[in-house]
N, C-alpha and C positions, 0 to 999 in steps of 0.2 A: 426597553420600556416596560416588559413584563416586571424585569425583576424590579424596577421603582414601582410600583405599582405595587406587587409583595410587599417590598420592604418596609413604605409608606404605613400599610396598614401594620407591619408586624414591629415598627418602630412604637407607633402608640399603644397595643398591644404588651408589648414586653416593657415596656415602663409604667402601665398600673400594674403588671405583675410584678414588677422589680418592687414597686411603693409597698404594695403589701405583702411580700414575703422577700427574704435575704436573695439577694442578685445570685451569689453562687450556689443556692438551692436550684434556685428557676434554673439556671442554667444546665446544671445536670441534667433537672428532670425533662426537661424541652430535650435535650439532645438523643435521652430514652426513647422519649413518645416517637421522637424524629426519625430517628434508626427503624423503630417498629414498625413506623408507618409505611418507609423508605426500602423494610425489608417483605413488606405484601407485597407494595407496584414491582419490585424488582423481579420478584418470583412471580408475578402476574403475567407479567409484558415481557420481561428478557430472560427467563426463566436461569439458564448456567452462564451466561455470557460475562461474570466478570470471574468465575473459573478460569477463565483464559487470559487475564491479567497476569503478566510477570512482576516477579518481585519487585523488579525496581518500581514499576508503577506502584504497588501497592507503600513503596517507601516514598516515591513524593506525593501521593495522596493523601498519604497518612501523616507526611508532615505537616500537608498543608492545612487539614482538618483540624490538628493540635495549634498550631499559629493562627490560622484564620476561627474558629469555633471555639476550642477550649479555652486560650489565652485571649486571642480577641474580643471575642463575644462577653468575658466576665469582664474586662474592660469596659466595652460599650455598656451594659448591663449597671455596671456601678454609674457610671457615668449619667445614664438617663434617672436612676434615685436621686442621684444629686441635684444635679442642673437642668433638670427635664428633659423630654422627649427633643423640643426644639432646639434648643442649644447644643444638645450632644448633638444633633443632625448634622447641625452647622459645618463640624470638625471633618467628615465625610468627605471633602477636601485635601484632606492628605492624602488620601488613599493613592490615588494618580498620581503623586509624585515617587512613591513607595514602589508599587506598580512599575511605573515606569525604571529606576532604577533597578530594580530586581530581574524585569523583562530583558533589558538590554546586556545583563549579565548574563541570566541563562537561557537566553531564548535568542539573543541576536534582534533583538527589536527595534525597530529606530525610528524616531520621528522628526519630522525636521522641525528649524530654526519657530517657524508659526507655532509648531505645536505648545514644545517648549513654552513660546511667550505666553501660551494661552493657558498653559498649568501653572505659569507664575503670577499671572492674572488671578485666577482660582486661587489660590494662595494668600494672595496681597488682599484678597476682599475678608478671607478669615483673619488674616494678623489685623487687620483692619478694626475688625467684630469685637475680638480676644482684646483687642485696645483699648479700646473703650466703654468694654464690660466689665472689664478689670476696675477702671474708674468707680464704677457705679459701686452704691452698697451691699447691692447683692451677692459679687462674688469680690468682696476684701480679705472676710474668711478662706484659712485653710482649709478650710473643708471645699468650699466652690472651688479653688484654686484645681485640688488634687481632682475634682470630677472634669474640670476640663484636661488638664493630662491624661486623664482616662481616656479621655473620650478619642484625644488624638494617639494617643497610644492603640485602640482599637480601632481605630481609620489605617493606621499604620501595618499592624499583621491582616487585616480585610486585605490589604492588595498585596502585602507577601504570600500572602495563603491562597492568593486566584495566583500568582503566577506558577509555584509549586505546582497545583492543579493543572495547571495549561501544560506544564512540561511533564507530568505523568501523563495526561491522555493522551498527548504528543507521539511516545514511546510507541505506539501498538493503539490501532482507532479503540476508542471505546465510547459509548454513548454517556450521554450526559448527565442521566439519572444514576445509573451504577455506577458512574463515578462517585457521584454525589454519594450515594450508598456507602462507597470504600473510604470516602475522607470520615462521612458522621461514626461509620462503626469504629476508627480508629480513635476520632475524638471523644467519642463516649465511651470507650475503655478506660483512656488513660484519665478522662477527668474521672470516672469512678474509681480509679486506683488510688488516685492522690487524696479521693473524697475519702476512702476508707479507712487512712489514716488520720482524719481528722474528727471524722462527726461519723454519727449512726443511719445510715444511708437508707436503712429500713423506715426508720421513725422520722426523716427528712421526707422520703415520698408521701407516708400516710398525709403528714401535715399540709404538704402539699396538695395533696389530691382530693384533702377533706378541707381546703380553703377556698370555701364556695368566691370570695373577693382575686382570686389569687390563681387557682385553677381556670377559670375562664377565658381570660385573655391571654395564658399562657399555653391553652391548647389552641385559638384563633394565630397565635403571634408563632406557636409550630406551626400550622399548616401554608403560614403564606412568607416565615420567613426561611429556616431550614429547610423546609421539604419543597414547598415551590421554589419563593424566590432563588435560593442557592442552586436547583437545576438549572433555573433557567439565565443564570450567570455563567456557569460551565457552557452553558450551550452557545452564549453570547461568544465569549472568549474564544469557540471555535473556529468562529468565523470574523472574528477581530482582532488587532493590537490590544494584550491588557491594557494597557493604559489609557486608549480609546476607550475601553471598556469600561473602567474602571471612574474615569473622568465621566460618561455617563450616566454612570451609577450615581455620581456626587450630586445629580439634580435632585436626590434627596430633599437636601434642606427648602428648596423652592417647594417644596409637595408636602414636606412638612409643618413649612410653615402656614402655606397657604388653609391645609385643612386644618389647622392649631385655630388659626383665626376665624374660619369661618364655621367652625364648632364649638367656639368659646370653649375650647381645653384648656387653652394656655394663656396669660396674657402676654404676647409679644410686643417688646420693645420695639422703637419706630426706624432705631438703627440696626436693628436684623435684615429688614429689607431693602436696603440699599447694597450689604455686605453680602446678602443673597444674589441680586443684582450684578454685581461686579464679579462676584463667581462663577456663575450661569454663562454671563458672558466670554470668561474665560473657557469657559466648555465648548462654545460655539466657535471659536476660534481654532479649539482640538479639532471638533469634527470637521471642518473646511477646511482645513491647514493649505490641501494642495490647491485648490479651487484659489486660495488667496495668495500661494506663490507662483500657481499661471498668471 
Protein backbone atom coordinates (compact mmCIF):
# COMPACT_ATOMS: atom_id res chain seq x y z
CA UNK A 1 0.00 0.00 0.00
CA UNK A 2 3.26 2.23 0.47
CA UNK A 3 4.32 1.72 -2.84
CA UNK A 4 0.52 2.88 -4.32
CA UNK A 5 0.54 5.54 -2.39
CA UNK A 6 4.19 6.62 -4.11
CA UNK A 7 3.29 5.77 -7.35
CA UNK A 8 -0.18 7.65 -7.18
CA UNK A 9 1.51 10.77 -6.51
CA UNK A 10 4.72 10.01 -8.79
CA UNK A 11 2.08 9.03 -11.66
CA UNK A 12 0.80 12.69 -11.71
CA UNK A 13 4.04 13.98 -11.21
CA UNK A 14 5.81 12.49 -14.14
CA UNK A 15 3.06 13.35 -16.48
CA UNK A 16 3.21 17.14 -16.15
CA UNK A 17 6.78 16.55 -16.35
CA UNK A 18 6.58 14.30 -19.42
CA UNK A 19 3.78 17.35 -20.93
CA UNK A 20 6.59 19.93 -20.61
CA UNK A 21 9.63 18.39 -21.43
CA UNK A 22 10.63 15.23 -23.90
CA UNK A 23 9.70 11.80 -21.94
CA UNK A 24 13.10 10.40 -22.73
CA UNK A 25 14.94 13.57 -21.23
CA UNK A 26 12.77 13.27 -17.71
CA UNK A 27 13.55 9.85 -17.83
CA UNK A 28 17.31 9.99 -17.81
CA UNK A 29 17.43 12.88 -15.63
CA UNK A 30 15.00 11.18 -12.79
CA UNK A 31 17.11 8.13 -12.98
CA UNK A 32 20.46 10.52 -12.05
CA UNK A 33 18.81 12.39 -9.26
CA UNK A 34 17.43 8.80 -8.34
CA UNK A 35 20.89 7.05 -8.09
CA UNK A 36 22.15 10.14 -6.30
CA UNK A 37 19.85 10.23 -3.89
CA UNK A 38 19.67 6.25 -3.61
CA UNK A 39 23.62 6.56 -3.25
CA UNK A 40 23.55 8.99 0.15
CA UNK A 41 20.59 6.59 2.12
CA UNK A 42 22.85 3.69 1.02
CA UNK A 43 26.12 4.99 2.44
CA UNK A 44 24.13 6.45 5.21
CA UNK A 45 22.27 3.38 6.64
CA UNK A 46 23.96 0.27 4.94
CA UNK A 47 27.17 1.75 4.48
CA UNK A 48 29.36 -1.55 2.29
CA UNK A 49 26.55 -4.12 2.36
CA UNK A 50 25.93 -4.35 -1.33
CA UNK A 51 29.91 -5.02 -1.61
CA UNK A 52 28.95 -8.37 -0.72
CA UNK A 53 26.51 -8.86 -3.79
CA UNK A 54 27.71 -11.57 -6.08
CA UNK A 55 27.87 -11.12 -9.60
CA UNK A 56 25.03 -13.02 -10.48
CA UNK A 57 22.84 -10.69 -8.39
CA UNK A 58 24.37 -7.78 -9.64
CA UNK A 59 23.32 -9.42 -13.38
CA UNK A 60 19.54 -9.95 -12.46
CA UNK A 61 19.29 -6.60 -10.78
CA UNK A 62 20.73 -5.10 -13.39
CA UNK A 63 18.59 -6.57 -15.88
CA UNK A 64 15.85 -5.86 -14.00
CA UNK A 65 16.49 -1.99 -13.73
CA UNK A 66 17.12 -1.98 -17.73
CA UNK A 67 13.50 -3.79 -18.32
CA UNK A 68 11.59 -2.39 -15.60
CA UNK A 69 13.36 1.59 -15.43
CA UNK A 70 15.05 2.17 -18.75
CA UNK A 71 12.85 0.45 -21.22
CA UNK A 72 9.79 0.52 -19.06
CA UNK A 73 9.56 3.65 -17.64
CA UNK A 74 10.27 5.60 -21.26
CA UNK A 75 7.24 3.50 -22.24
CA UNK A 76 5.12 4.57 -19.37
CA UNK A 77 6.55 8.10 -19.74
CA UNK A 78 5.50 8.50 -23.50
CA UNK A 79 2.33 7.09 -22.68
CA UNK A 80 1.13 9.55 -19.88
CA UNK A 81 2.10 12.74 -22.71
CA UNK A 82 -0.15 11.07 -24.67
CA UNK A 83 -3.13 9.79 -23.13
CA UNK A 84 -2.67 11.19 -19.71
CA UNK A 85 -1.93 10.34 -16.43
CA UNK A 86 -5.34 8.30 -15.93
CA UNK A 87 -5.61 6.26 -18.76
CA UNK A 88 -1.99 5.13 -19.00
CA UNK A 89 -2.85 3.98 -15.21
CA UNK A 90 -5.60 2.03 -16.39
CA UNK A 91 -2.94 -0.36 -18.34
CA UNK A 92 -1.11 -1.15 -14.91
CA UNK A 93 -3.17 -4.31 -15.17
CA UNK A 94 -1.02 -6.19 -17.22
CA UNK A 95 1.69 -6.16 -15.00
CA UNK A 96 0.28 -9.32 -12.88
CA UNK A 97 -0.08 -11.20 -15.77
CA UNK A 98 3.66 -10.61 -16.91
CA UNK A 99 4.61 -11.04 -13.23
CA UNK A 100 2.88 -13.93 -12.88
CA UNK A 101 4.30 -15.64 -15.93
CA UNK A 102 7.82 -14.72 -15.55
CA UNK A 103 7.45 -15.76 -11.52
CA UNK A 104 6.36 -19.26 -12.32
CA UNK A 105 9.36 -19.51 -14.75
CA UNK A 106 12.05 -18.40 -12.56
CA UNK A 107 11.00 -18.43 -9.28
CA UNK A 108 8.54 -21.57 -9.08
CA UNK A 109 5.66 -19.43 -8.14
CA UNK A 110 2.15 -20.67 -8.36
CA UNK A 111 -1.11 -19.52 -7.75
CA UNK A 112 -4.08 -21.44 -7.84
CA UNK A 113 -7.25 -21.86 -10.28
CA UNK A 114 -9.11 -18.26 -7.98
CA UNK A 115 -6.17 -16.57 -8.45
CA UNK A 116 -5.71 -17.06 -12.16
CA UNK A 117 -9.67 -16.14 -12.63
CA UNK A 118 -9.00 -13.10 -10.54
CA UNK A 119 -6.09 -11.83 -13.02
CA UNK A 120 -8.26 -12.43 -15.91
CA UNK A 121 -10.87 -10.47 -14.24
CA UNK A 122 -8.35 -7.63 -13.93
CA UNK A 123 -7.75 -8.05 -17.46
CA UNK A 124 -11.21 -8.29 -19.02
CA UNK A 125 -12.11 -4.89 -17.09
CA UNK A 126 -8.98 -3.20 -19.17
CA UNK A 127 -9.96 -4.95 -22.66
CA UNK A 128 -13.17 -3.87 -21.58
CA UNK A 129 -11.88 0.11 -21.25
CA UNK A 130 -9.39 -0.15 -24.43
CA UNK A 131 -13.03 -1.20 -26.20
CA UNK A 132 -14.67 1.30 -25.89
CA UNK A 133 -12.07 4.22 -25.92
CA UNK A 134 -11.14 2.94 -28.94
CA UNK A 135 -14.67 3.88 -30.21
CA UNK A 136 -14.57 7.30 -28.73
CA UNK A 137 -12.84 10.29 -30.79
CA UNK A 138 -10.23 10.63 -28.62
CA UNK A 139 -8.09 7.79 -29.27
CA UNK A 140 -9.06 6.91 -33.38
CA UNK A 141 -5.80 8.59 -34.05
CA UNK A 142 -2.39 6.95 -34.19
CA UNK A 143 -1.06 8.73 -32.25
CA UNK A 144 -3.63 7.76 -29.04
CA UNK A 145 -3.57 4.22 -30.42
CA UNK A 146 0.65 3.91 -30.02
CA UNK A 147 0.34 5.82 -26.34
CA UNK A 148 -1.78 3.12 -25.20
CA UNK A 149 0.59 0.29 -26.42
CA UNK A 150 2.92 2.17 -24.56
CA UNK A 151 1.52 2.18 -21.85
CA UNK A 152 0.90 -1.64 -21.86
CA UNK A 153 4.12 -2.25 -23.12
CA UNK A 154 5.44 -0.55 -19.80
CA UNK A 155 2.87 -2.44 -17.46
CA UNK A 156 4.59 -5.33 -19.27
CA UNK A 157 8.57 -4.94 -18.16
CA UNK A 158 7.20 -3.17 -14.52
CA UNK A 159 6.40 -6.95 -13.54
CA UNK A 160 9.28 -8.46 -15.69
CA UNK A 161 11.79 -6.14 -14.00
CA UNK A 162 10.07 -6.98 -10.22
CA UNK A 163 10.51 -10.61 -10.99
CA UNK A 164 14.44 -10.31 -12.14
CA UNK A 165 14.70 -8.22 -8.88
CA UNK A 166 12.97 -10.89 -6.69
CA UNK A 167 15.33 -13.58 -8.11
CA UNK A 168 18.53 -11.40 -7.52
CA UNK A 169 17.76 -10.67 -3.99
CA UNK A 170 16.81 -14.29 -3.61
CA UNK A 171 20.50 -15.32 -4.57
CA UNK A 172 22.21 -14.11 -1.09
CA UNK A 173 19.66 -11.74 1.51
CA UNK A 174 20.07 -8.34 0.63
CA UNK A 175 17.98 -5.39 1.78
CA UNK A 176 15.65 -3.63 -0.23
CA UNK A 177 16.98 -0.31 -0.65
CA UNK A 178 20.60 -1.36 -2.00
CA UNK A 179 19.03 -3.43 -4.18
CA UNK A 180 16.99 -0.84 -5.33
CA UNK A 181 20.49 1.10 -5.54
CA UNK A 182 21.97 -1.84 -7.83
CA UNK A 183 19.04 -2.06 -10.25
CA UNK A 184 18.83 2.24 -10.68
CA UNK A 185 22.93 2.44 -11.07
CA UNK A 186 22.72 -0.14 -13.82
CA UNK A 187 19.67 1.63 -15.44
CA UNK A 188 21.16 4.90 -15.32
CA UNK A 189 24.32 3.68 -17.04
CA UNK A 190 22.98 2.15 -19.89
CA UNK A 191 20.22 4.76 -20.56
CA UNK A 192 23.16 7.29 -20.48
CA UNK A 193 25.15 5.14 -22.86
CA UNK A 194 22.54 4.84 -25.46
CA UNK A 195 21.56 8.79 -24.59
CA UNK A 196 25.19 9.74 -25.67
CA UNK A 197 24.78 8.53 -28.88
CA UNK A 198 21.95 10.40 -29.61
CA UNK A 199 21.60 13.94 -28.12
CA UNK A 200 24.00 16.30 -25.91
CA UNK A 201 23.32 14.86 -22.46
CA UNK A 202 25.16 18.05 -20.89
CA UNK A 203 22.73 20.57 -22.72
CA UNK A 204 19.63 17.92 -22.09
CA UNK A 205 20.32 18.30 -18.07
CA UNK A 206 20.89 22.16 -18.15
CA UNK A 207 17.37 22.52 -19.91
CA UNK A 208 16.05 20.33 -17.74
CA UNK A 209 17.05 21.51 -14.59
CA UNK A 210 16.55 25.23 -15.70
CA UNK A 211 12.71 24.19 -16.72
CA UNK A 212 11.27 25.73 -13.67
CA UNK A 213 7.48 23.83 -15.40
CA UNK A 214 9.46 20.63 -15.81
CA UNK A 215 12.07 20.29 -13.02
CA UNK A 216 9.36 20.32 -10.31
CA UNK A 217 7.39 17.53 -10.57
CA UNK A 218 10.15 15.75 -11.79
CA UNK A 219 12.11 15.88 -8.65
CA UNK A 220 8.48 15.34 -6.46
CA UNK A 221 7.81 12.37 -9.08
CA UNK A 222 11.86 10.96 -8.04
CA UNK A 223 11.46 11.05 -4.60
CA UNK A 224 8.04 9.06 -4.25
CA UNK A 225 8.43 7.06 -7.50
CA UNK A 226 12.24 5.64 -7.98
CA UNK A 227 13.65 6.16 -4.71
CA UNK A 228 10.54 5.44 -2.46
CA UNK A 229 7.95 3.69 -4.24
CA UNK A 230 10.46 1.19 -5.96
CA UNK A 231 12.14 0.37 -2.36
CA UNK A 232 9.22 -0.36 -1.13
CA UNK A 233 8.11 -2.76 -3.89
CA UNK A 234 11.42 -4.89 -3.40
CA UNK A 235 10.45 -4.97 -0.07
CA UNK A 236 6.93 -6.06 -0.74
CA UNK A 237 8.05 -8.85 -3.05
CA UNK A 238 10.08 -10.08 -0.13
CA UNK A 239 7.65 -11.23 1.57
CA UNK A 240 5.00 -12.01 -1.39
CA UNK A 241 4.15 -13.99 -4.63
CA UNK A 242 5.13 -11.10 -7.48
CA UNK A 243 2.15 -11.57 -8.80
CA UNK A 244 0.31 -10.93 -5.53
CA UNK A 245 2.38 -8.18 -5.48
CA UNK A 246 2.24 -6.89 -8.58
CA UNK A 247 -1.81 -7.32 -8.98
CA UNK A 248 -1.66 -4.99 -5.83
CA UNK A 249 0.26 -2.61 -7.30
CA UNK A 250 -2.53 -2.50 -10.29
CA UNK A 251 -4.89 -0.57 -7.71
CA UNK A 252 -3.17 2.22 -9.30
CA UNK A 253 -5.84 3.12 -11.73
CA UNK A 254 -8.52 3.15 -8.73
CA UNK A 255 -6.08 5.99 -6.76
CA UNK A 256 -5.56 7.54 -9.87
CA UNK A 257 -8.56 7.96 -10.88
CA UNK A 258 -10.12 8.78 -7.81
CA UNK A 259 -7.61 11.74 -7.22
CA UNK A 260 -7.84 12.89 -11.22
CA UNK A 261 -11.39 13.50 -10.22
CA UNK A 262 -11.57 14.92 -7.23
CA UNK A 263 -8.68 17.58 -8.24
CA UNK A 264 -10.14 18.38 -11.50
CA UNK A 265 -6.85 17.27 -13.34
CA UNK A 266 -8.26 15.23 -15.51
CA UNK A 267 -11.72 14.96 -17.01
CA UNK A 268 -12.63 11.23 -16.60
CA UNK A 269 -14.96 9.41 -18.70
CA UNK A 270 -17.97 7.68 -17.06
CA UNK A 271 -16.83 4.24 -18.36
CA UNK A 272 -13.25 4.24 -16.59
CA UNK A 273 -15.08 3.63 -13.61
CA UNK A 274 -16.78 0.72 -14.05
CA UNK A 275 -13.52 -0.88 -15.90
CA UNK A 276 -11.66 0.33 -12.82
CA UNK A 277 -14.30 -1.57 -10.90
CA UNK A 278 -14.19 -4.72 -12.52
CA UNK A 279 -10.41 -4.77 -12.19
CA UNK A 280 -10.13 -3.91 -8.54
CA UNK A 281 -12.37 -6.70 -8.09
CA UNK A 282 -10.35 -8.98 -9.86
CA UNK A 283 -7.38 -8.14 -7.33
CA UNK A 284 -9.55 -9.03 -4.56
CA UNK A 285 -10.22 -12.22 -5.72
CA UNK A 286 -5.94 -12.59 -6.02
CA UNK A 287 -5.57 -11.66 -2.46
CA UNK A 288 -8.29 -14.26 -1.15
CA UNK A 289 -7.80 -16.81 -3.57
CA UNK A 290 -7.27 -19.50 -0.66
CA UNK A 291 -9.96 -18.09 1.72
CA UNK A 292 -12.43 -18.71 -1.42
CA UNK A 293 -11.11 -22.16 -2.27
CA UNK A 294 -11.63 -23.29 1.70
Amino acid sequence: MATLLCWTIGTFAFAEASRNAEPLSVNRVRLLFATAALSLIVVALFQTEFLFASAEQWLWLGCSGIIGLTVGDYFAFTAYRTIGGSYASLFATFAPGAAWVMGSILLNERINSIGLIGMCISLAGITWFVWINSRSEQVESAFALRGMLFAMLGAICQGVGLVLAKKGMSLNPIEAIPATWMRMLVATGITYFIGAWRTSLITEFKTLVFHSKAVRPMLAGTLFGPVAGVSFSLLAVQHLEVSVAQTLFSMLPLSVIGVAACTGRERVQWYAWPAAAISISGVIMLVWRNQLID
